[in-house]
C-alpha positions as CSV (number, residue, x, y, z in Angstrom):
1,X,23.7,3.3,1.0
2,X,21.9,0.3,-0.7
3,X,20.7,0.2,-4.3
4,X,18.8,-2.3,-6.1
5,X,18.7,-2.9,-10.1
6,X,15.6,-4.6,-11.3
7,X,16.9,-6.8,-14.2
8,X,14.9,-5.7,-16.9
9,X,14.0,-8.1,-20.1
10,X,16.4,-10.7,-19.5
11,X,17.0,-11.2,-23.1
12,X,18.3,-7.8,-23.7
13,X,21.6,-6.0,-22.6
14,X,20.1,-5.5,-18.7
15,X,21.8,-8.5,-17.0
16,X,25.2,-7.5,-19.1
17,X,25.2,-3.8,-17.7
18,X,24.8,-4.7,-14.5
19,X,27.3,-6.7,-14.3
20,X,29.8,-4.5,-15.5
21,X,28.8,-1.8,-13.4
22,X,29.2,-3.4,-10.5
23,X,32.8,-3.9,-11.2
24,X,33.1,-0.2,-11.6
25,X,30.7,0.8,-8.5
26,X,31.7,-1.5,-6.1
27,X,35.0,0.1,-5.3
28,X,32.4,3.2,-4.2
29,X,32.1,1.7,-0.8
30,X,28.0,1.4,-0.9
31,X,25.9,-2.1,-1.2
32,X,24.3,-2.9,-4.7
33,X,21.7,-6.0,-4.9
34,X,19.8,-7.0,-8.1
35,X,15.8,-7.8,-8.2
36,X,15.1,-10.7,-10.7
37,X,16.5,-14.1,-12.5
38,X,19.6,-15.6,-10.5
39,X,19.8,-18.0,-13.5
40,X,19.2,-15.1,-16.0
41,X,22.5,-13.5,-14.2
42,X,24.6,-16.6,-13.9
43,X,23.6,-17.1,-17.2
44,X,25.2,-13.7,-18.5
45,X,28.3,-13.9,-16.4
46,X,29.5,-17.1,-17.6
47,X,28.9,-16.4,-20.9
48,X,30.2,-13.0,-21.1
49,X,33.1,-14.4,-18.8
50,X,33.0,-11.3,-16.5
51,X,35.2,-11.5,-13.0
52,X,31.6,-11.2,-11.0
53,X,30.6,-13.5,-8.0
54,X,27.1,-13.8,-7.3
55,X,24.9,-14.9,-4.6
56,X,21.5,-16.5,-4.6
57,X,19.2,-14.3,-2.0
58,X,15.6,-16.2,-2.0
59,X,14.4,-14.5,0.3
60,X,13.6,-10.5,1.0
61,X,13.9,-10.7,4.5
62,X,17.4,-12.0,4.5
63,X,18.7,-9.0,2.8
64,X,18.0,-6.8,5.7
65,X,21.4,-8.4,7.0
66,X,23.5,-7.3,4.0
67,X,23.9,-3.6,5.1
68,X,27.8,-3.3,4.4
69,X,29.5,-4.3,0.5
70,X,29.1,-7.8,0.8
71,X,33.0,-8.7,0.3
72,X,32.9,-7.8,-3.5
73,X,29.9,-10.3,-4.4
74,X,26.4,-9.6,-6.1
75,X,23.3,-10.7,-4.1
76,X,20.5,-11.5,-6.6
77,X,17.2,-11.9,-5.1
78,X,15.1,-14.6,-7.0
79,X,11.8,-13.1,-7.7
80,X,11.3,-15.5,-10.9
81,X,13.5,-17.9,-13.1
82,X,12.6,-18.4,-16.5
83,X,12.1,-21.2,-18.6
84,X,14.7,-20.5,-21.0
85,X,17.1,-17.5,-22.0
86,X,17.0,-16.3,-25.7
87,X,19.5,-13.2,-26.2
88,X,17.7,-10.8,-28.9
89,X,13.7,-12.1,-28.7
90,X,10.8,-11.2,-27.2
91,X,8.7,-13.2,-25.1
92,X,6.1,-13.1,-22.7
93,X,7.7,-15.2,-20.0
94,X,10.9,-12.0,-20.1
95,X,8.3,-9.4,-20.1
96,X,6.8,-10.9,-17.0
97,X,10.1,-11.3,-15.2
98,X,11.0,-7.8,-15.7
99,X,7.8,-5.9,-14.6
100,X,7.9,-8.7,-11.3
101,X,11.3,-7.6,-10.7
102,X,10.3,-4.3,-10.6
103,X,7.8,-4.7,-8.5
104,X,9.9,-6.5,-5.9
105,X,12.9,-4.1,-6.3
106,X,10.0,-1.2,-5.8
107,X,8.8,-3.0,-2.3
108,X,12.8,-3.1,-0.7
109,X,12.8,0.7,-1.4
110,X,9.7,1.1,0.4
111,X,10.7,-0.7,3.2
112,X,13.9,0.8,3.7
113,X,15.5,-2.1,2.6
114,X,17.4,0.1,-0.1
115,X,17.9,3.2,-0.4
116,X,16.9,4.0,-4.5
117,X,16.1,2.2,-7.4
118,X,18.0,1.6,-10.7
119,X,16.0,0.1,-13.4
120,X,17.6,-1.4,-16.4
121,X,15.9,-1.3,-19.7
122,X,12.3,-3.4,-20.5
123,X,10.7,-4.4,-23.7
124,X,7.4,-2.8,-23.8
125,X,6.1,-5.5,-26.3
126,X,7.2,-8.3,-24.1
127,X,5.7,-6.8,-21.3
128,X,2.4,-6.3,-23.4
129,X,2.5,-9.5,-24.1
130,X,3.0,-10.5,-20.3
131,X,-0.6,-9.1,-19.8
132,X,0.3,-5.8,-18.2
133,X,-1.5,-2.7,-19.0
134,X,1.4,-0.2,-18.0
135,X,4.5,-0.9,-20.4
136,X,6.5,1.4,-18.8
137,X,8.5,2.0,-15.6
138,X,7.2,5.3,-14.8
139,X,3.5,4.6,-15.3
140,X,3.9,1.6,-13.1
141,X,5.6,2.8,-10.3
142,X,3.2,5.4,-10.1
143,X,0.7,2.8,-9.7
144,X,2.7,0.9,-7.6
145,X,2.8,3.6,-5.0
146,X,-0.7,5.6,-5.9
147,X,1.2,8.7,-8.1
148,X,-1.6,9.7,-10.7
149,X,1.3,11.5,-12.7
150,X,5.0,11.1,-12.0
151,X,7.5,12.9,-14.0
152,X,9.9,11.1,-16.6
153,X,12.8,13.9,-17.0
154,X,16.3,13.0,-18.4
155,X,19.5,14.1,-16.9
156,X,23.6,14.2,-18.3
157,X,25.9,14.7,-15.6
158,X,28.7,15.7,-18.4
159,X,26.5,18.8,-19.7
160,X,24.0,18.8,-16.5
161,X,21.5,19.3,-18.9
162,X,17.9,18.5,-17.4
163,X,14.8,17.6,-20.1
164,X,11.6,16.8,-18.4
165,X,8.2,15.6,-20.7
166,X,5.0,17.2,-20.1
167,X,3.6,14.5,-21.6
168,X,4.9,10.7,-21.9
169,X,4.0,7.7,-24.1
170,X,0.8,9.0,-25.4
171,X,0.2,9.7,-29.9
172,X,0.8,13.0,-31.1
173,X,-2.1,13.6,-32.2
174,X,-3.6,13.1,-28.1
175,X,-0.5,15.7,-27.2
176,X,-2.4,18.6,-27.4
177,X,-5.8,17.6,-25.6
178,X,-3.5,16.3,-22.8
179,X,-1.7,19.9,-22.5
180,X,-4.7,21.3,-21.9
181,X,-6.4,19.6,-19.3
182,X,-3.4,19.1,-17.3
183,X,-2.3,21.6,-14.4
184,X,0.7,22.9,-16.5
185,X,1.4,25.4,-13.2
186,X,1.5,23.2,-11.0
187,X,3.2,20.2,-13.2
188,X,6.3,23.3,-13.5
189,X,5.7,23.9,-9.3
190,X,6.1,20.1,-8.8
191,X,9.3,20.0,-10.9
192,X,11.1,23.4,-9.0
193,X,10.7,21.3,-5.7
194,X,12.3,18.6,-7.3
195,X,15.4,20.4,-8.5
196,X,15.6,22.0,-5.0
197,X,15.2,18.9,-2.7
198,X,16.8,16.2,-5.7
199,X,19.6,18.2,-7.0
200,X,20.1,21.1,-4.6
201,X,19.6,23.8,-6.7
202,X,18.1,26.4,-4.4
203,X,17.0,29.0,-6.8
204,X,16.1,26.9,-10.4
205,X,15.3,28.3,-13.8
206,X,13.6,26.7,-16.1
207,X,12.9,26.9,-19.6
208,X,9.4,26.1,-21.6
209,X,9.0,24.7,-25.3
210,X,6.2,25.6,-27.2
211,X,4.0,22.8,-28.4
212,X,3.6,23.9,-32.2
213,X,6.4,24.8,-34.8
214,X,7.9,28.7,-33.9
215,X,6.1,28.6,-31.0
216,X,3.3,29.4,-32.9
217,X,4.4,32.7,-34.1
218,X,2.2,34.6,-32.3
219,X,-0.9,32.3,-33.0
220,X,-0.6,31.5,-36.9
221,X,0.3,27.6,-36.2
222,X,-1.9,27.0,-32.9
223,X,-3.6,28.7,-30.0
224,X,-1.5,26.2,-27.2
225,X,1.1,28.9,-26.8
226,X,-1.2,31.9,-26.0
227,X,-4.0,30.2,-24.3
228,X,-2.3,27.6,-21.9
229,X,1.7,27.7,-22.1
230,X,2.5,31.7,-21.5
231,X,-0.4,32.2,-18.8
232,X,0.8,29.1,-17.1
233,X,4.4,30.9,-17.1
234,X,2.9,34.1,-16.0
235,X,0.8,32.7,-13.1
236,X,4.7,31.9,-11.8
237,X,6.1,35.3,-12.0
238,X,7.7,36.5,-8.8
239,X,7.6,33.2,-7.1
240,X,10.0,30.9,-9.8
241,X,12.4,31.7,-12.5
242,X,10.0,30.0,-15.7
243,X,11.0,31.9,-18.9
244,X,9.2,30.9,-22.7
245,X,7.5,29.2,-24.7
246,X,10.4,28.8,-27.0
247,X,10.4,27.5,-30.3
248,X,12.0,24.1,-29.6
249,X,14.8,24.2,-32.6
250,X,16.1,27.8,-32.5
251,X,16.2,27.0,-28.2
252,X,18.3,23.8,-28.8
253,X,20.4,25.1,-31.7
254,X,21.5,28.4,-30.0
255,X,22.6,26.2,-26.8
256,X,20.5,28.0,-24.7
257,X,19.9,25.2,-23.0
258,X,22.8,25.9,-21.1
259,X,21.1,28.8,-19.4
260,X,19.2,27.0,-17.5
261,X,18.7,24.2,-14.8
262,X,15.4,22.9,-16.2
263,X,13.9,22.3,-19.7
264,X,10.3,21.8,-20.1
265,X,9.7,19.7,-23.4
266,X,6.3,19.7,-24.6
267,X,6.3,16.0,-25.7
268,X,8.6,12.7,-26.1
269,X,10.3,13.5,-29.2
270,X,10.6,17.0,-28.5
271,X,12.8,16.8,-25.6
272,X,14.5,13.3,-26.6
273,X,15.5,13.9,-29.7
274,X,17.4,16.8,-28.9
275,X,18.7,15.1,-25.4
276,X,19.7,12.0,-27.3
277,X,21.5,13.7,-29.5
278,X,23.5,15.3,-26.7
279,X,23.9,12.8,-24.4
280,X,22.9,9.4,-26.0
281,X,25.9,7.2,-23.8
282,X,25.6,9.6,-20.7
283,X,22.3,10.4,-20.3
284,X,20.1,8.9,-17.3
285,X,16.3,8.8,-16.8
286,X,15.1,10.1,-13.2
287,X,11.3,9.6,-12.2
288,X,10.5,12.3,-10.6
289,X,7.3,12.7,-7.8
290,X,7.9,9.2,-6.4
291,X,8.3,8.6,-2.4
292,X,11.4,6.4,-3.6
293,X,14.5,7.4,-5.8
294,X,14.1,6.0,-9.2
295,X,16.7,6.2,-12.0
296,X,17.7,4.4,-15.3
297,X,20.3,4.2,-18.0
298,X,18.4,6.3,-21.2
299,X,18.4,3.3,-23.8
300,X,16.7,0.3,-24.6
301,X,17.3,-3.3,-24.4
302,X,19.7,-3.4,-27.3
303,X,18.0,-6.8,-28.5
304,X,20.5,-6.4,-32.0
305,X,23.9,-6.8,-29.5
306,X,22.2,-8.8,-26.3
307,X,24.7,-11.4,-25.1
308,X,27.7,-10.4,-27.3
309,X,29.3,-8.3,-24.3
310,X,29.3,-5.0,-26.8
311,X,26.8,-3.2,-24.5
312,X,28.2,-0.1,-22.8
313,X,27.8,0.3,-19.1
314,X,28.5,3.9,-19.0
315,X,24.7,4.8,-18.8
316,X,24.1,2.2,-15.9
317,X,26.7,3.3,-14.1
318,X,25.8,7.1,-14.0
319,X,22.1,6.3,-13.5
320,X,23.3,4.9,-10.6
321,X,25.6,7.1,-9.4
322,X,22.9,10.0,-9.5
323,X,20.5,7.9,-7.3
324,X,23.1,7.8,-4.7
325,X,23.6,11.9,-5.1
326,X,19.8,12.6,-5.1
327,X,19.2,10.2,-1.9
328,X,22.0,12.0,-0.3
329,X,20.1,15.7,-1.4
330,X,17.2,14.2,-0.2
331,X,19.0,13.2,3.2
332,X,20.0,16.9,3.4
333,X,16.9,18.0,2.7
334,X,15.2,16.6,5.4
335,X,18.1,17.3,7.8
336,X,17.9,21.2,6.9
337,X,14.0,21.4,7.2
């Protein structure tokens, strides 16, 4: 199998994980290529002085002959060099190179060029400032391949703990409008058929948050509870194993996260914070509802430590490690059907 990291903002940590992660996953036996700045990765490697050779690609189509580990080396597939490289800032010119990158590394997936996707982390001001309207991954690769509302769930493969987000990148004060115009039953359908054909779980529970404090306590602190959350989870009985709306603290404080394959977090901070907490150097973002396999070390670009070779690769490395398991689920999927 074949994955592809886009580079992310090239003045942040991106370029430095990859690189070290390839020294770990290459001895995996599968292919690895990066989307983006050839200069941006030469750039990093000599001055982080890591033991990586790479190798200018300038051209897509010339990939489609790399289908083995290319002898130890690191194609890197010029989609656009940048003026300069400035460890720690933000800047337009990065923002643009990184949401390009993406793009490109997005195409080879859908070609069957590779096989998944890793992402490494973007600066959503930089890419603001690059002119683009989606700041994030997961709303612009569901543009990129016509997904009105893919799924951003986190994943640690120590604690196989599983948060997904009702909701995304949106102000609190949106959160609960959103919650109640979306298709909560079939948001939780869409994410059962992911656990069974991503992570081979053939008979998945999940768990629900409630969206105000307590869970409401029977309606005192909101109405989301009663009027959206529990008939969504009833409409489910018999057919999947949905149990809640739990009060988010007493759920994560009691563990009882570990009862289950799935947890259903209202909003960001509700299911990050806790997740974060639990897995902040393992834990890996999956998009999920995407024709192509899409994952992502869970932290940002690390502006306060770019370029001073203290960036962990642990994160990169697992992200990419669960792309190759879900592709091969997937793979199994299809076979079994």
């Amino acid at each position: 199998m074949r994955i592809v990291f886009s580079i992310g903002d090239l003045n942040g940590i991106g370029p430095e994980v990859i690189l070290k992660s390839f020294q770990k996953l290459r001895e995996t036996g599968h292919s690895f290529l990066v989307a983006g700045s050839y200069k941006a990765m030469e750039y990093y490697r000599k001055r982080l002085d890591l033991p990586v050779e790479l190798e200018l690609v300038n051209d897509a189509a010339a990939l489609s002959g790399l289908c083995t580990p290319h002898c130890g080396v690191l194609p890197v597939l010029s989609v656009a060099e940048p003026e300069t490289i400035s460890p720690g800032t933000v800047s337009a010119d990065s923002g643009r190179i990184a949401m390009l990158s993406v793009a490109a590394a997005a195409e080879l997936c859908r070609s069957g060029i590779c096989d998944a996707l890793v992402t490494a982390p973007i600066n959503k001001e930089a890419v603001a400032l690059a002119g683009y309207k989606e700041s994030g991954h997961t709303g612009f690769l569901g543009k990129i391949f016509g997904v009105s509302s893919p799924t951003m769930m986190f994943f640690d493969p120590v604690t196989e703990l599983r948060v997904a987000l009702a909701t995304i990148h949106v102000p609190l004060a949106e959160v609960p409008d959103r919650i109640r115009e979306m298709d909560l039953t079939g948001f939780l359908e869409n994410l059962a058929r992911s656990l069974k054909t991503d992570f081979a779980i053939a008979l998945p529970r999940m768990a629900v948050l409630g969206l105000n404090p307590h869970a409401s306590d029977g309606g005192i602190m909101g109405s989301e509870e009663k009027e959206v959350i529990a008939p969504a989870i009833a409409s489910l009985a018999g057919r999947l194993q949905v149990e809640g709306p739990f009060p988010a603290d007493g759920f994560f404080g009691a563990q009882r996260y570990r009862k289950f394959d799935m947890v259903v977090a209202m909003y960001h901070d509700q299911g990050l914070l806790p997740f974060k907490v639990l897995a902040f150097d393992t834990g890996v973002n999956v998009t999920l509802g995407l024709p192509i396999v899409r994952t992502s070390p869970d932290h940002g670009t690390s502006f306060d430590i770019a370029g001073s070779g203290k960036a962990s690769e642990r994160s990169c490395c697992e992200a990419a490690l669960l792309a190759l398991r879900i592709v091969r689920n997937r793979k199994q999927t299809e076979r079994s059907s």
